[in-house]
N, C-alpha and C positions, 0 to 999 in steps of 0.2 A: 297612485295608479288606480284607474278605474276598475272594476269585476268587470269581465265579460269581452274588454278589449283586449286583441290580439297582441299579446307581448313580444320582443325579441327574443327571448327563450323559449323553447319549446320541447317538450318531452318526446322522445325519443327510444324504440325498444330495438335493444341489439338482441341478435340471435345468433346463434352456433352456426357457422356456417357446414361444419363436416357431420354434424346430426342431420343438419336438416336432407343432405346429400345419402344421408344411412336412414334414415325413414321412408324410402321409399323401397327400401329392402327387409323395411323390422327389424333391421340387427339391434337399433339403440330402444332403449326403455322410454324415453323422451327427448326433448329441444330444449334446450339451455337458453334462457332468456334475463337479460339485465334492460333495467330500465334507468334511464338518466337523461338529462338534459344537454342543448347545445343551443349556440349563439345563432340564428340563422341567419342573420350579415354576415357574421364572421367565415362560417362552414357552411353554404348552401350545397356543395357537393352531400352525399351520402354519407355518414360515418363508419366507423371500420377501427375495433379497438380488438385489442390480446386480451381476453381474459379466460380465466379459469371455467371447461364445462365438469361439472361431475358425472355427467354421462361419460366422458371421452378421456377421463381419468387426465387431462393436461392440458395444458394453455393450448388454444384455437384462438382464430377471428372470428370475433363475431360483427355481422354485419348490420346495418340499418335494417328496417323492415317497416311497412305502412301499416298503418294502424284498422 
C-alpha cells in the first residue's frame, strides 16, 4: 500500500453524546472521547457505539464526530 493514498479505513473519534449535551451547562468536568477505526464501504452511515464515559460514571453512546 502506498503512503499518502486514501485507504478503506479510516479513523474515526466517538464522543459522549450526554457530556457533550451537559457542557453547555458546566455540570460535567469534560467529553469523553475514543478513538478507533471503521470500514468506509462497509459503514458510510455515522458510528454510534456503548462505551464507558468516566465523566458520567456509565456506559453512554458515543457518537461519531468530524474531525
Amino acid at each position: 500500500m502506498v503512503k499518502g493514498s486514501k485507504g478503506v479505513r479510516v479513523r474515526v473519534i466517538l464522543e459522549c453524546t450526554s457530556c457533550v449535551r451537559k457542557s453547555v451547562n458546566k455540570e460535567s468536568a469534560g467529553v469523553s472521547r475514543y478513538i478507533t477505526q471503521k470500514n468506509r464501504h462497509n459503514t458510510p452511515s455515522r458510528l454510534e457505539l456503548t462505551k464507558f464515559c468516566p465523566y458520567c460514571f456509565k456506559h453512554t453512546v458515543h457518537g461519531e464526530v468530524k474531525k
